[in-house]
C-alpha positions in Angstrom: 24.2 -7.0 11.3 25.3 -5.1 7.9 22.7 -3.7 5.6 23.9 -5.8 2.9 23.8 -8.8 4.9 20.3 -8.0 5.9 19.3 -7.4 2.7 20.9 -10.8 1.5 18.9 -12.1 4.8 15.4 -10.3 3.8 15.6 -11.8 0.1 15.8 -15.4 1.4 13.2 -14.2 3.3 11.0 -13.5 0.4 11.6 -16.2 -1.7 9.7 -18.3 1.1 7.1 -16.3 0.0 7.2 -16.7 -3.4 7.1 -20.1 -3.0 4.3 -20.0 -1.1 2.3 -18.1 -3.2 2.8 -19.8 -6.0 2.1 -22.9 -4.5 -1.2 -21.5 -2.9 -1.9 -20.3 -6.6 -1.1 -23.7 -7.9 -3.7 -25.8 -4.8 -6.3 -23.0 -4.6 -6.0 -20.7 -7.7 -5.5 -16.8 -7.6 -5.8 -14.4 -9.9 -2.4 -15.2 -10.9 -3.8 -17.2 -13.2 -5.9 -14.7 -15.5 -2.4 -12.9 -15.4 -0.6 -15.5 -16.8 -3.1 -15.9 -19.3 -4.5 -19.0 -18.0 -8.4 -18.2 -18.0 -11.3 -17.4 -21.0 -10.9 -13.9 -20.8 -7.8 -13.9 -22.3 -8.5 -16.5 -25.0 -8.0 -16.0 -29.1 -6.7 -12.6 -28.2 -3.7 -10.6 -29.5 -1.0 -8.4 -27.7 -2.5 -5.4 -28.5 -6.2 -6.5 -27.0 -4.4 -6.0 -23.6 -2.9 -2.2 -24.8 -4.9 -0.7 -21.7 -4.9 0.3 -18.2 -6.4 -1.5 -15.3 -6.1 -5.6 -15.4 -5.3 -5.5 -18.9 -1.8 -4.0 -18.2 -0.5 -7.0 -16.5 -1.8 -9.3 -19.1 0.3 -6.7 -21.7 3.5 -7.1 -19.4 3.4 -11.1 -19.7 1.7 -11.5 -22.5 5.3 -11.8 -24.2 7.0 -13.9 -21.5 3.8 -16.2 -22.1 3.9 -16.6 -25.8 8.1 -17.6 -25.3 6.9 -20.9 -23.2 8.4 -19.8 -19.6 6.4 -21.7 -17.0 4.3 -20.1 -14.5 6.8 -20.1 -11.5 9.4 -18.0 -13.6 6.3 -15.2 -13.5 6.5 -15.6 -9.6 9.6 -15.2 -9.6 9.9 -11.8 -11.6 6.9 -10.1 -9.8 8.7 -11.4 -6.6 11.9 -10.1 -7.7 10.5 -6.7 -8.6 8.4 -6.8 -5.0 11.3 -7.4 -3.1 13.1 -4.4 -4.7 10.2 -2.1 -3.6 11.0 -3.3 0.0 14.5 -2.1 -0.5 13.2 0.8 -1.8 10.8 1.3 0.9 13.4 0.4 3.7 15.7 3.2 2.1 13.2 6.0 1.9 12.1 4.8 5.8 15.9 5.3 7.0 15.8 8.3 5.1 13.0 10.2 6.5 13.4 9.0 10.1 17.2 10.0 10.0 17.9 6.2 11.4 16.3 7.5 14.5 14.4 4.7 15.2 17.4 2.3 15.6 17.4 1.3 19.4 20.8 -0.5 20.3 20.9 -3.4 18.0 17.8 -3.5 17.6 16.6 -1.6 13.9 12.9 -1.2 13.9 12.4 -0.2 10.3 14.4 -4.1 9.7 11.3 -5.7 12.1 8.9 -4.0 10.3 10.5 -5.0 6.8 9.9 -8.8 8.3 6.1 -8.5 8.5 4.6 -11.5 6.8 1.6 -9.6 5.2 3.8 -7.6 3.2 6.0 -10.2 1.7 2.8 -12.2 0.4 1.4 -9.9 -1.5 4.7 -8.7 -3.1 6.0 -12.2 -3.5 2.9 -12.8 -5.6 1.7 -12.9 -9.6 0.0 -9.8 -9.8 -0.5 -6.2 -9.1 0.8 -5.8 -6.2 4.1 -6.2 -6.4 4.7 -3.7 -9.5 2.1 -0.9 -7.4 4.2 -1.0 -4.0 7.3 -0.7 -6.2 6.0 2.1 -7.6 5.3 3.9 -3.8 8.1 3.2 -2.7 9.7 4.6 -5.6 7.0 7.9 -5.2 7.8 8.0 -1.8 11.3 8.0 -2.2 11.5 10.7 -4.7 9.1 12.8 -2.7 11.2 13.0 0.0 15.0 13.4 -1.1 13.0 16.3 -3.7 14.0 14.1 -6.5 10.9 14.2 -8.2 11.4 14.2 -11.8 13.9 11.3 -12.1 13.3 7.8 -14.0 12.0 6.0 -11.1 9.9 8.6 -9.7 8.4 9.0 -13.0 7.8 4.8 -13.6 6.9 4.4 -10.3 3.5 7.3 -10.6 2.8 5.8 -14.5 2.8 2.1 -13.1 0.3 3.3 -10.7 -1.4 5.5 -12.5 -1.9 2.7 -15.7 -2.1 -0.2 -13.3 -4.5 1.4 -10.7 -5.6 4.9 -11.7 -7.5 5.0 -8.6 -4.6 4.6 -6.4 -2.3 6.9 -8.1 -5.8 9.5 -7.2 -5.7 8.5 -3.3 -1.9 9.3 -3.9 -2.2 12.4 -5.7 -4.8 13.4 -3.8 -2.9 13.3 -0.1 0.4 15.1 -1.3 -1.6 17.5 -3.1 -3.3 18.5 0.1 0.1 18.5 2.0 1.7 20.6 -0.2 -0.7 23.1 -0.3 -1.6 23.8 3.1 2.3 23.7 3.8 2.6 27.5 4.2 6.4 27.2 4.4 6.3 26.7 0.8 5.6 30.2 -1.3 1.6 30.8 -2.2 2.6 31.2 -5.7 4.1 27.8 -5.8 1.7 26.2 -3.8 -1.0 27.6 -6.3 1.1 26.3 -9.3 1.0 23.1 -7.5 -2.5 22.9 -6.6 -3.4 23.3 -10.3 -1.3 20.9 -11.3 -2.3 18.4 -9.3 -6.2 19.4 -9.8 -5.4 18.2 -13.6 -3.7 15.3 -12.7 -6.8 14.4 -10.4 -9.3 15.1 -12.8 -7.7 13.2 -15.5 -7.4 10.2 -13.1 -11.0 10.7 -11.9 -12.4 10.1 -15.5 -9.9 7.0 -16.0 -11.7 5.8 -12.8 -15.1 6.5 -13.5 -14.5 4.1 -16.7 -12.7 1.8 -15.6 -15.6 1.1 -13.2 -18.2 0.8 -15.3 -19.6 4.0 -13.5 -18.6 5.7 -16.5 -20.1 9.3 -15.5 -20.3 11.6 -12.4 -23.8 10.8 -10.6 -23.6 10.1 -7.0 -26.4 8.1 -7.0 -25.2 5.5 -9.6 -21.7 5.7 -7.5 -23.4 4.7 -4.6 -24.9 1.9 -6.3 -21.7 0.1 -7.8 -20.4 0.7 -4.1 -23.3 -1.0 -2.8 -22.8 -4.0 -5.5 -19.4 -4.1 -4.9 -19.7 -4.9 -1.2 -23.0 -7.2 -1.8 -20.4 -9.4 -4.6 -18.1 -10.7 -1.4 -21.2 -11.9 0.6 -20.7 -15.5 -0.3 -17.0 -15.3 -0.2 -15.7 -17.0 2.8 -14.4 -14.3 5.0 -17.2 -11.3 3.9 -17.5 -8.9 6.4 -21.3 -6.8 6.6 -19.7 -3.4 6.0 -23.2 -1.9 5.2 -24.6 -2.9 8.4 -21.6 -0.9 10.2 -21.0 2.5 11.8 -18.7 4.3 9.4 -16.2 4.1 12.7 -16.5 0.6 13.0 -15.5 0.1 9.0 -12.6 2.5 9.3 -11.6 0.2 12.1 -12.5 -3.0 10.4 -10.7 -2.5 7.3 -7.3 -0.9 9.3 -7.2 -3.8 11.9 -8.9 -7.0 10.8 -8.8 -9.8 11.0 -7.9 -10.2 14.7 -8.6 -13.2 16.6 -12.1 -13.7 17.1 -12.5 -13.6 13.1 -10.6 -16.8 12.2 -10.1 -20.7 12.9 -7.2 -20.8 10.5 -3.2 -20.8 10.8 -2.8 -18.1 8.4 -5.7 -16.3 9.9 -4.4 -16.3 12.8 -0.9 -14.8 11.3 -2.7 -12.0 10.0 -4.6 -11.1 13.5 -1.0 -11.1 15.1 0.3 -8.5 12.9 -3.0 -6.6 12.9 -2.9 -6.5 16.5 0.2 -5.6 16.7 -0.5 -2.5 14.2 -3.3 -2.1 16.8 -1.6 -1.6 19.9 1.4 0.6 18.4 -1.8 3.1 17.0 -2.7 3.4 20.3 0.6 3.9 21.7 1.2 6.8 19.4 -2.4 8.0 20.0 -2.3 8.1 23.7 1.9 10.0 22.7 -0.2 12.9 20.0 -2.8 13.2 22.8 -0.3 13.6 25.6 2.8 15.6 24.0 1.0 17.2 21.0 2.5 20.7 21.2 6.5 18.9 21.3 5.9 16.0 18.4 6.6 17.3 15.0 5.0 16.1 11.7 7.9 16.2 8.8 6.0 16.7 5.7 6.7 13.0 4.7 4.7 11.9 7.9 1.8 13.7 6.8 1.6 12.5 3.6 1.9 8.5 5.0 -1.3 9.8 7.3 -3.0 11.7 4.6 -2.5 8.8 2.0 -3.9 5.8 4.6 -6.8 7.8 5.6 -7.7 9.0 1.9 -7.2 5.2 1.3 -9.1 4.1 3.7 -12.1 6.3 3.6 -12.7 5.2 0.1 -12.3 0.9 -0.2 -14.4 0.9 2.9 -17.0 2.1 0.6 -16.0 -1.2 -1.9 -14.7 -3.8 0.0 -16.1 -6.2 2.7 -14.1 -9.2 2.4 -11.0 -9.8 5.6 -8.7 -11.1 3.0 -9.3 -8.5 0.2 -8.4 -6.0 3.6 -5.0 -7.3 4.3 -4.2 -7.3 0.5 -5.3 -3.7 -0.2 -3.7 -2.2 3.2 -0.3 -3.6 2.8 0.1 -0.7 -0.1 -0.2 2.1 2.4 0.6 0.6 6.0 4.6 0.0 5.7 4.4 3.4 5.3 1.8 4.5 7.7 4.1 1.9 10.4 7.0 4.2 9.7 5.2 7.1 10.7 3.7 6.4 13.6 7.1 4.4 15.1 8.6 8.2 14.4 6.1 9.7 16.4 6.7 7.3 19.3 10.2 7.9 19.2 9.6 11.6 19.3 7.5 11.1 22.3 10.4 8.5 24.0 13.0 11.3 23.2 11.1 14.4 25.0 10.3 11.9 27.9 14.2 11.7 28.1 14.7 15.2 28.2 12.5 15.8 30.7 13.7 13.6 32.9 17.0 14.2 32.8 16.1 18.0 32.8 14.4 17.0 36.4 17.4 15.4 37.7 
């Protein structure tokens, strides 16, 4: 199969998603529905009430296509639109960086991991998702073909960055730490970098901290929004006790739950397919590090996939404790995170070859 007749594939794809999500918005409500202006919040107020970052930003972006009368599927379908074109995106930067390495025959792997259901939900959907993953894959992209200063490398940070300053931090945060410690890079540039990015991170830090309520830096009043945040999901319906975990079992529960002993539902069970899936392919490339550490390389783009779902991970464990609020938060970082640890495996599959045949 063609790219472009996979691509034509993969869009029909996602418009069963769409359609799903806008009908589960439609039976069981969403927060769709705030963004479409459809709630109190957003009541007797004007354009310019919504001129801000965080939630307010996707009432600004629709605010417009409300007041003109389109009806509620048409915003489905322009989030969905725009979500689908950060899978192209991300599909692009993955045969990019992997130098279509991980194609195996006529089999494609970065096409079965563009199929993952997780990923088109959330991207198919009214809401944040889909405009932040367009954004990474647009970050990610620009990253590595060194394009960093073009239009959609640019959009794709601010959307971040004004949509989900905290996100654009985790971000920020995992290159910066890449690029620095890179000593093929010069010190002097890696220094210019570094302060760079230790101004970007500041300034996103403070958008955070109000954004949060927090408002200033005091670890102990930190702690204690965590602590509220976790304790507001205990009546939801799939809450998870995150503060009576191990910090290992959280970093686990957050990666690769729900599996199946955590659900009675269809789409439950779904969800624990692809999370076991994730599961067993992490400890296939585990088992590969451990084995063949001193042959696997780690391209700088792999690094910063890792960097970026650890940073990512260490902090929402510290927010969230609710299965479905995991899935939807994880599917921002673990497409790329996927590609990276496939890579690895292929590595490992490629030196096994070698040294077979060397044998023989």
């Amino acid at each position: 199969m063609t790219q472009k007749k996979f691509s034509s594939v993969l869009f029909l794809y996602h418009l069963v998603f769409i359609l799903l999500a806008y009908q589960y918005a439609n039976k069981f409500g969403s927060d769709a529905n705030l963004y479409w202006l459809n709630s109190s919040y957003t009541t007797d107020k004007s354009w310019l009430d919504f001129a801000h970052y965080g939630t307010d930003t996707i009432l600004f972006f629709n605010y417009p296509l409300v007041k003109l009368g389109l009806p509620f599927w048409f915003g489905f379908l322009v989030y969905g639109t725009i979500g689908f074109l950060g899978i192209l995106k991300w599909i692009e930067w993955a045969e990019i960086v992997t130098e279509n390495r991980l194609r195996y025959g006529k089999i494609n792997a970065v096409w079965c991991v563009a199929l993952l259901p997780n990923l088109h939900f959330w991207t198919a959907s009214l809401g944040k998702e889909a405009l932040i993953f367009w954004g990474l894959a647009n970050v990610f992209y620009g990253i590595a073909t060194k394009k960093f200063f073009t239009l959609a490398t640019i959009m794709g940070m601010l959307l971040a960055v004004i949509i989900r300053p905290h996100v654009a931090f985790m971000l920020l945060v995992a290159v910066g730490m890449v690029f620095i410690f890179d000593k093929r890079i010069a010190f002097k540039r890696r220094a210019k970098y570094g302060f760079l990015l230790l101004i970007g991170t500041l300034g996103l830090v403070y958008m955070m901290l109000q954004l949060s309520g927090i408002k200033i830096w005091n670890w102990s009043r930190i702690n204690y929004f965590n602590e509220y945040s976790i304790l507001s999901f205990k009546n939801s319906g799939s809450y998870v006790p995150m503060l009576d975990y191990n910090y290992g079992y959280k970093l686990f529960s957050f990666n690769f739950r729900p599996l199946f002993f955590d659900t009675a539902t269809i789409l439950g069970y779904g969800a624990s397919l692809e999370n076991a899936l994730f599961l067993l392919t992490v400890i296939g490339t585990l088992y590969y590090v451990i084995k063949q550490y001193n042959k696997i390389q780690w391209p700088q783009w792999s690094k910063i996939a890792l960097a970026f779902s650890i940073i990512t991970s260490m902090i929402y464990i510290e927010r969230y404790a609710n299965l479905g609020i995991f899935m939807r938060t994880k599917m921002m970082y673990q497409p790329f995170l996927w590609i990276a640890v496939l890579f690895i495996i292929s590595q490992a599959i490629e030196i096994s070859k070698q040294k077979t045949n060397a044998e023989t």
